[in-house]
Structure formats: C-alpha cells, structure tokens
MDAnalysis code that builds the backbone (N, CA, C; Angstrom):
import MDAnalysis as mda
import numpy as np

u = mda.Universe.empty(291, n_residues=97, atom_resindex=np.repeat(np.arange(97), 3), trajectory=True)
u.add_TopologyAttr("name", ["N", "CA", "C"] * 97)
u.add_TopologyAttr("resid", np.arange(1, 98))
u.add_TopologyAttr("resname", ["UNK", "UNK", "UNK", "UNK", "UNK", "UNK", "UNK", "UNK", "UNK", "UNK", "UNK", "UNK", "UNK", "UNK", "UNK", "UNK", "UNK", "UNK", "UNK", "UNK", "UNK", "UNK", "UNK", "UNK", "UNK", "UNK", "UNK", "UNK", "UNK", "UNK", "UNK", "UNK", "UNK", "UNK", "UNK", "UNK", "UNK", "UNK", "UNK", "UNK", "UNK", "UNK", "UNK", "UNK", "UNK", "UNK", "UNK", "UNK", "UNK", "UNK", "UNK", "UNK", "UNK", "UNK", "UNK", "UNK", "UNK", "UNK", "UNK", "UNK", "UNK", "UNK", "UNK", "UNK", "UNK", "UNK", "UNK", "UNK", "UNK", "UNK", "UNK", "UNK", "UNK", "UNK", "UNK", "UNK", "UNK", "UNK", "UNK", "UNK", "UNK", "UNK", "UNK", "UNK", "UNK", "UNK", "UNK", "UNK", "UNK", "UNK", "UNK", "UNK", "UNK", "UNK", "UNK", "UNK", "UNK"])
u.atoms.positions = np.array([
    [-25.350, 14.076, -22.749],
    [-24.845, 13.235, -21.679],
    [-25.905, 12.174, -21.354],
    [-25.719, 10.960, -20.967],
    [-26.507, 9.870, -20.905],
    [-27.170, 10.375, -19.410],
    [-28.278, 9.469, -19.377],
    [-29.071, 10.185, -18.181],
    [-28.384, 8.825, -17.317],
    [-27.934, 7.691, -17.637],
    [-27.443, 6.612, -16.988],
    [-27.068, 5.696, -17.239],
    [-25.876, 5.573, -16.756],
    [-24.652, 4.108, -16.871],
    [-24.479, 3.216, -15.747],
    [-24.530, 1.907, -16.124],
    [-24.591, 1.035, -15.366],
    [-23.423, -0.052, -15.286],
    [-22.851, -0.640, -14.411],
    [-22.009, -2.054, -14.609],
    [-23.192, -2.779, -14.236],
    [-22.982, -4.188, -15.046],
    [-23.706, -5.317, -14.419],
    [-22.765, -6.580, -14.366],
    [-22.283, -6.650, -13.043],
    [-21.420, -7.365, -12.590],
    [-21.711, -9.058, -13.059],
    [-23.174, -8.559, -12.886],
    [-23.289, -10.363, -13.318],
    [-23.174, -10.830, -14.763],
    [-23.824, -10.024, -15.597],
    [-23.664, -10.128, -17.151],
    [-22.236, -9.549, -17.633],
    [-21.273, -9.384, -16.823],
    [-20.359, -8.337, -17.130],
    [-20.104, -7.452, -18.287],
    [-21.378, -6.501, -18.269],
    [-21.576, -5.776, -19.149],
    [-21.727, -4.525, -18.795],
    [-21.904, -3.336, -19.344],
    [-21.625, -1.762, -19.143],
    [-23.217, -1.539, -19.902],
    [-24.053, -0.542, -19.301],
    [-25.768, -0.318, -19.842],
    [-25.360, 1.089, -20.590],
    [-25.615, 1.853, -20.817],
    [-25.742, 2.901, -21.357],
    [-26.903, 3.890, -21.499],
    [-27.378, 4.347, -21.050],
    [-28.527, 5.012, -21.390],
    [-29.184, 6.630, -21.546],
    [-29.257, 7.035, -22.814],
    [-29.782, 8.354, -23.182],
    [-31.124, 9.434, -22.693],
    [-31.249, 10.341, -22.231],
    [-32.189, 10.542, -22.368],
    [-33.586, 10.559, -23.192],
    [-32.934, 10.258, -24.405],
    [-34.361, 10.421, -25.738],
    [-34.299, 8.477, -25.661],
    [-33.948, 7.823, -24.312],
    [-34.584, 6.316, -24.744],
    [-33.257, 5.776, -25.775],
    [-32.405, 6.472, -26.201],
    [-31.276, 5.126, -26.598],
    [-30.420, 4.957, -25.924],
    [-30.256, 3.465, -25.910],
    [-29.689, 2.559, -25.152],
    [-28.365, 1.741, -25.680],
    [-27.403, 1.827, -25.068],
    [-26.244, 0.472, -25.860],
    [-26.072, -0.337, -24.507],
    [-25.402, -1.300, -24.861],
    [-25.040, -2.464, -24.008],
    [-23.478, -3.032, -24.764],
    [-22.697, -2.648, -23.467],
    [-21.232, -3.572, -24.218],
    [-20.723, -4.773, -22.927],
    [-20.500, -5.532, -23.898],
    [-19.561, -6.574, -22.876],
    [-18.255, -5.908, -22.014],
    [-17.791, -6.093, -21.128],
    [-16.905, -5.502, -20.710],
    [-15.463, -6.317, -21.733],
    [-15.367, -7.112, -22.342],
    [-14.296, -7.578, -23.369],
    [-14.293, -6.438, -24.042],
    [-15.585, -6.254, -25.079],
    [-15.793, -5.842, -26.222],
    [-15.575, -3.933, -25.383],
    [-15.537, -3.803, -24.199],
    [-15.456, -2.398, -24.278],
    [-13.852, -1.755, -23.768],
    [-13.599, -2.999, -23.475],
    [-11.969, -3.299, -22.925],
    [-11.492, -3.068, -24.514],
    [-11.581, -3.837, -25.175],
    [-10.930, -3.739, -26.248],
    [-11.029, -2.248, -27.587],
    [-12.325, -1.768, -27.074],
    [-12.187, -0.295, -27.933],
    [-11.881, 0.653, -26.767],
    [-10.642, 0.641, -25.906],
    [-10.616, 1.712, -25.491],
    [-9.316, 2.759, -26.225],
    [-9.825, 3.732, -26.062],
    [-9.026, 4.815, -26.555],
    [-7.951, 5.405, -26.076],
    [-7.327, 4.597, -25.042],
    [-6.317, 5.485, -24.726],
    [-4.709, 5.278, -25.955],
    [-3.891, 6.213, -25.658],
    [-3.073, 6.509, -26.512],
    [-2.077, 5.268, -26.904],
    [-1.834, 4.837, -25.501],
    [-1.022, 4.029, -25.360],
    [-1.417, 2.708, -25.807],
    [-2.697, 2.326, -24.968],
    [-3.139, 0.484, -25.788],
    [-3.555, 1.184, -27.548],
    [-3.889, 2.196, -28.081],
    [-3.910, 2.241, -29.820],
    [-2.448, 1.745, -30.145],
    [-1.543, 2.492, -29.704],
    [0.231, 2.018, -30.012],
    [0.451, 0.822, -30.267],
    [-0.097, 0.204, -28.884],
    [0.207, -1.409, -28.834],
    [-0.214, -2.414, -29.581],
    [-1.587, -1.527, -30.031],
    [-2.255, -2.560, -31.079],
    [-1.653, -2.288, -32.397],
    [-1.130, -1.218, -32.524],
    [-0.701, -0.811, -34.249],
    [0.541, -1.871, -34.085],
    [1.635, -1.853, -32.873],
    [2.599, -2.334, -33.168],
    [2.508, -3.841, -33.371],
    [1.450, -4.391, -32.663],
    [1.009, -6.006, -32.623],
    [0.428, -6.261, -34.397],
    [0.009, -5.406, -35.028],
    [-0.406, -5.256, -35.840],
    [0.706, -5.556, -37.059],
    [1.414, -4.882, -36.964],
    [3.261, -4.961, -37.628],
    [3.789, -6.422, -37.393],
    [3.699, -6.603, -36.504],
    [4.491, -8.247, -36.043],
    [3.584, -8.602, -34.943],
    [2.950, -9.829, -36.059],
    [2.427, -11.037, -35.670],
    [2.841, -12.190, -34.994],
    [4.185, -11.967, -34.396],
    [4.421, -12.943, -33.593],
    [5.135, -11.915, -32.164],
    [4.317, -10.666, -32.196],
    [5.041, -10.178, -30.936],
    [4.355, -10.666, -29.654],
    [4.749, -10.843, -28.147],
    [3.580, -11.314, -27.477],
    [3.051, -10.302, -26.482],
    [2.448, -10.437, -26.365],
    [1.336, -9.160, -25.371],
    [0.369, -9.884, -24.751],
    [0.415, -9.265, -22.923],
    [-0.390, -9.893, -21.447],
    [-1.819, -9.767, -22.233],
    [-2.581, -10.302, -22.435],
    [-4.491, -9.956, -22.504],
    [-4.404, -9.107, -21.535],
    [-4.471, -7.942, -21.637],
    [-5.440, -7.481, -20.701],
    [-6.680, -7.993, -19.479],
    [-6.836, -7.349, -18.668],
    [-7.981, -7.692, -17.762],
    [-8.803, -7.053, -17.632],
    [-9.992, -7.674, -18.265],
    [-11.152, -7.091, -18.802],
    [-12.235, -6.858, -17.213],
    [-11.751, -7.107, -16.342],
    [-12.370, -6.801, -15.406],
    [-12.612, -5.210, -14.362],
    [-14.218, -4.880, -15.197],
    [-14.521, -3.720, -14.692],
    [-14.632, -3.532, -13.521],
    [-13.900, -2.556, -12.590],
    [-13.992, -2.375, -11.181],
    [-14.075, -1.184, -10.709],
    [-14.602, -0.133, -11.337],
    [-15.494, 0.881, -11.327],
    [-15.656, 2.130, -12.392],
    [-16.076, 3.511, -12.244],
    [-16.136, 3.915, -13.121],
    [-16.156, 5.868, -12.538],
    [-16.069, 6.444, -13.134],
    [-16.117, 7.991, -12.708],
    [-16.479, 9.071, -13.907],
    [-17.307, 9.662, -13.928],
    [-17.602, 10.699, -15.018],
    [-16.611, 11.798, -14.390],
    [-15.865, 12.355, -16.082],
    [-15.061, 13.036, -16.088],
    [-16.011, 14.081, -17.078],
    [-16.118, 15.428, -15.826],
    [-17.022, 16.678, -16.675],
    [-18.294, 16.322, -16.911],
    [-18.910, 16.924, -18.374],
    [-20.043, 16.584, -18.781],
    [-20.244, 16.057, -20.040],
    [-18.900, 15.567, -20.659],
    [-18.458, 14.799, -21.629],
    [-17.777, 14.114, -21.832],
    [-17.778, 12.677, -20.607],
    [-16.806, 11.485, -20.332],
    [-17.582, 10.438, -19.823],
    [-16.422, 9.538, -19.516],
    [-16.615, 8.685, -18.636],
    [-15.388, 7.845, -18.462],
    [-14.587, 7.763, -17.469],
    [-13.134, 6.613, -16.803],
    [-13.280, 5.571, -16.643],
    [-12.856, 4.316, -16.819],
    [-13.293, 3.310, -16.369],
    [-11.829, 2.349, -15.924],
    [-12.088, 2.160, -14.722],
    [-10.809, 1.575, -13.794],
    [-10.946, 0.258, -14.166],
    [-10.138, -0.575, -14.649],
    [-9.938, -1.819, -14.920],
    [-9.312, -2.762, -13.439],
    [-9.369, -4.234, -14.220],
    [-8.647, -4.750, -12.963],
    [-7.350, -5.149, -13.103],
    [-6.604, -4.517, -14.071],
    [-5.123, -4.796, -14.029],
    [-4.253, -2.498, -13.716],
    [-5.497, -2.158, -13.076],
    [-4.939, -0.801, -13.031],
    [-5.266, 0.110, -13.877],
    [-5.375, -0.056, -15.268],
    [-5.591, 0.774, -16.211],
    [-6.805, 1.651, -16.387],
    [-6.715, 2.832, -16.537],
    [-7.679, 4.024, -16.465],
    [-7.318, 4.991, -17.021],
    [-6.424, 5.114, -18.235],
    [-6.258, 6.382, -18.883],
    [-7.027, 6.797, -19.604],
    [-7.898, 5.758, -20.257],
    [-8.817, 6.291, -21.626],
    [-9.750, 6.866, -21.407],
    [-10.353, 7.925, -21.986],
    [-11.760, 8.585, -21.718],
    [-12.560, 7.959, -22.752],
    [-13.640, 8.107, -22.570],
    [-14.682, 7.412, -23.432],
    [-15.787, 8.332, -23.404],
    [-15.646, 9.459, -24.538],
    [-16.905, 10.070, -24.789],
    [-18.043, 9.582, -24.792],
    [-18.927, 10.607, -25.144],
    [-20.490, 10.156, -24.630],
    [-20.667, 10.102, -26.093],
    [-20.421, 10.792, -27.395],
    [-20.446, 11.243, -28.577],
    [-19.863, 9.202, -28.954],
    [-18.560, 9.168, -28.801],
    [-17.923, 8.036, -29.095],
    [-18.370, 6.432, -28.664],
    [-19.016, 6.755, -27.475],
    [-19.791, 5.770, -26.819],
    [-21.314, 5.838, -27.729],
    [-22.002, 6.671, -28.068],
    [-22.785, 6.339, -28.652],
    [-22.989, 5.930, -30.112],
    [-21.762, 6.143, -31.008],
    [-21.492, 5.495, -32.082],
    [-20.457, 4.324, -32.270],
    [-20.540, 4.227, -30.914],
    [-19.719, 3.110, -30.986],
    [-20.618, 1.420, -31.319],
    [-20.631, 0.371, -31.590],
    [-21.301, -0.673, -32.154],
    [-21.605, -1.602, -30.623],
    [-22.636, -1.659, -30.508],
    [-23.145, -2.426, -29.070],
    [-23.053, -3.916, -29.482],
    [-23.111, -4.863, -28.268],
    [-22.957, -6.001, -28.164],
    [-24.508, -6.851, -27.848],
])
C-alpha cells in the first residue's frame, strides 16, 4: 500500500507514493482515461467497433478520492463517476506521466 497519495489541484495531477521511495505521477486526463471500471472498458471497446459513434469526453476533473480497504483507491470525478477501483498493484504498473 502506498504510504501516500496526493491531488495537486494546481498541476492537475494525482502523486503516488511507496514506501521503498517509488513514486508515479499521472495527469488527471491520463488517469481518467485508464480507469477500470466495467462500464467505461465497454464503451471504449464499442467506440472502438464504430468510429463514427459519438461519446460526451468525460470530465477529467478530480474532486476527491477515498481508499477502499488496504488494496484500493476511488476516485470521484466531476461528472459523478466513481465506480472504478484502482489497485495499488495496477497503479503501480501502470505508465506515469
């Protein structure tokens, strides 16, 4: 489990940080866009199929966050959305910005 996560409202970016000293940094775009929930994967497979379907952008605006257990993390968007969990395992192999 990371010893600490951060928003930085001004860089609008998400910190990450391990106890053994590793660190990621994601844009809140770039972390908007790998989230895992079931439903935005769907949407992207189906956008994926047809290239002329249209779909809202999302709102990449982080507006808070909640650890779920001792192997998560929620993150409340600003269009509502908060289903996806985001492991600590998945978050750390995930590709930083």
């Amino acid at each position: 489990m990371p010893a600490r996560v951060r928003i930085d409202s001004e860089t609008r970016t998400v910190i990450v940080e391990w106890p053994d000293g590793f660190r990621r940094t994601f844009s809140w775009s770039r972390w908007r866009a790998a989230r895992p929930c079931a439903l935005c994967r769907a949407e992207a497979q189906q956008a994926q199929g047809d290239p002329l379907s249209l779909r809202p952008r999302p709102d990449d605006t982080l507006v808070d966050f909640t650890y779920v257990g001792n192997y998560a993390v929620r993150f409340f968007w600003g269009d509502g959305h908060s289903s996806g969990l985001y492991t600590w395992r998945y978050l750390r192999d995930l590709d930083s910005e």
